[in-house]
C-alpha positions as CSV (number, residue, x, y, z in Angstrom):
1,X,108.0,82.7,73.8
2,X,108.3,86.4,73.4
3,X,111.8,88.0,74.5
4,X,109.6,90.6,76.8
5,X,108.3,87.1,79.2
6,X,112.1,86.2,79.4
7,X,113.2,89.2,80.3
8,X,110.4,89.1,83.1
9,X,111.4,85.5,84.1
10,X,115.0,86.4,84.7
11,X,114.0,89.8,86.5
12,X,112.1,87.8,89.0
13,X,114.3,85.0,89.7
14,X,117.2,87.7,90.4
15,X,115.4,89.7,92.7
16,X,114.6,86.1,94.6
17,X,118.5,85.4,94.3
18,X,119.3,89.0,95.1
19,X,116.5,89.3,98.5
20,X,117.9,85.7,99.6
21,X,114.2,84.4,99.7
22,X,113.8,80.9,98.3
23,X,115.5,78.1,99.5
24,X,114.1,74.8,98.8
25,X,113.1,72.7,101.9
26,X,111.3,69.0,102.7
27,X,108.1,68.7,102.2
28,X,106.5,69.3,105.9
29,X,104.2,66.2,106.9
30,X,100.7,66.9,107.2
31,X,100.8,69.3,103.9
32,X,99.4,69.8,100.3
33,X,101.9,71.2,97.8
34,X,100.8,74.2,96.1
35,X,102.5,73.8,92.5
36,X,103.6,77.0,90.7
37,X,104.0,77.7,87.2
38,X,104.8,80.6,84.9
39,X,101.7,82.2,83.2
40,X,102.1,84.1,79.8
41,X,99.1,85.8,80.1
42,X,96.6,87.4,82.4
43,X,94.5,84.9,84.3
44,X,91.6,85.4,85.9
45,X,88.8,84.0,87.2
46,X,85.3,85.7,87.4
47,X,85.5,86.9,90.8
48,X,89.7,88.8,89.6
49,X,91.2,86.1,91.5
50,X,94.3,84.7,89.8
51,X,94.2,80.9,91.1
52,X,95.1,77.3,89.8
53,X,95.1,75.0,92.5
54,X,94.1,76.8,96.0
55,X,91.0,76.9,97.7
56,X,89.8,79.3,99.6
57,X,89.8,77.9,103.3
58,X,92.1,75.1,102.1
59,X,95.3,76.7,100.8
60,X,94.7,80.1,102.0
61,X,92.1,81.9,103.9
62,X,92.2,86.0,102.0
63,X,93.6,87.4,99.7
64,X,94.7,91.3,99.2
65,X,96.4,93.7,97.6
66,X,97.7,97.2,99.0
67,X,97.2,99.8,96.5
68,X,97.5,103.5,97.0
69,X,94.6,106.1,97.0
70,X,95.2,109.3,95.0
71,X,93.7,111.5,97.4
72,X,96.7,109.7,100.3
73,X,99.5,110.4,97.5
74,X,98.2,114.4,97.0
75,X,98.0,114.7,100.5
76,X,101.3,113.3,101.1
77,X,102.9,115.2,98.2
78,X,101.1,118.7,99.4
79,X,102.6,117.7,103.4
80,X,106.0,117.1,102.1
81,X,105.7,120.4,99.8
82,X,104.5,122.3,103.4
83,X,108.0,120.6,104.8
84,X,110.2,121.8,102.4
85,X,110.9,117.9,102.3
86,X,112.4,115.7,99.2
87,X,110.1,112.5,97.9
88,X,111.6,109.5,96.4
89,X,110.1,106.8,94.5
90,X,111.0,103.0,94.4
91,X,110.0,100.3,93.1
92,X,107.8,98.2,94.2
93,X,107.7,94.9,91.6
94,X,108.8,92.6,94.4
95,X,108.2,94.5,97.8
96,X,106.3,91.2,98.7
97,X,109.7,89.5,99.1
98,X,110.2,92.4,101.6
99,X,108.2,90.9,104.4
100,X,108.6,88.6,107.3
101,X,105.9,85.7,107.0
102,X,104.3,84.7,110.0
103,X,102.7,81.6,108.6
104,X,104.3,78.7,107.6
105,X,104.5,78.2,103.7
């Protein structure tokens, strides 16, 4: 294995340790396990979709991805210029673990 996936590995499990976000639990009743597993590579399927066990409607019913546009970020840089304002950048590798799920996982 190549020093650059470790270094990834342990980068994700500390911002999991560091956000508080996975605790193991019982299996709930009723339930299919998803498994996980560490990839070493990009997988993808023909549609883009990175899957190895779901199915749509089964597991989970959409997938998406926020990105940004370039014309929102030059209009937000040119507003903040107007302001006399400051901009700061973060990172945003795990803002997933930022958000309150609704639905049970």
């Amino acid at each position: 294995m190549e020093p650059n996936w470790i270094t990834a590995i342990q980068e994700e499990l500390a911002e999991f340790e560091r956000n508080k976000v996975w605790r193991l639990v019982p299996k709930p009743k009723g339930h299919t396990i998803v498994g996980t597993r560490w990839v070493y590579k990009n997988k993808l399927d023909e549609s883009g979709a990175k899957g190895y066990s779901q199915l749509e409607g089964v597991d989970y019913g959409e997938t998406y991805a926020p990105t940004a546009i370039m014309e929102a970020i030059r209009i937000s840089l040119v507003y903040v210029a107007d302001k006399n304002s400051k901009v700061h950048q973060m990172d945003v590798k795990s803002a997933f673990l930022n958000v309150e799920l609704k639905e049970e996982v």
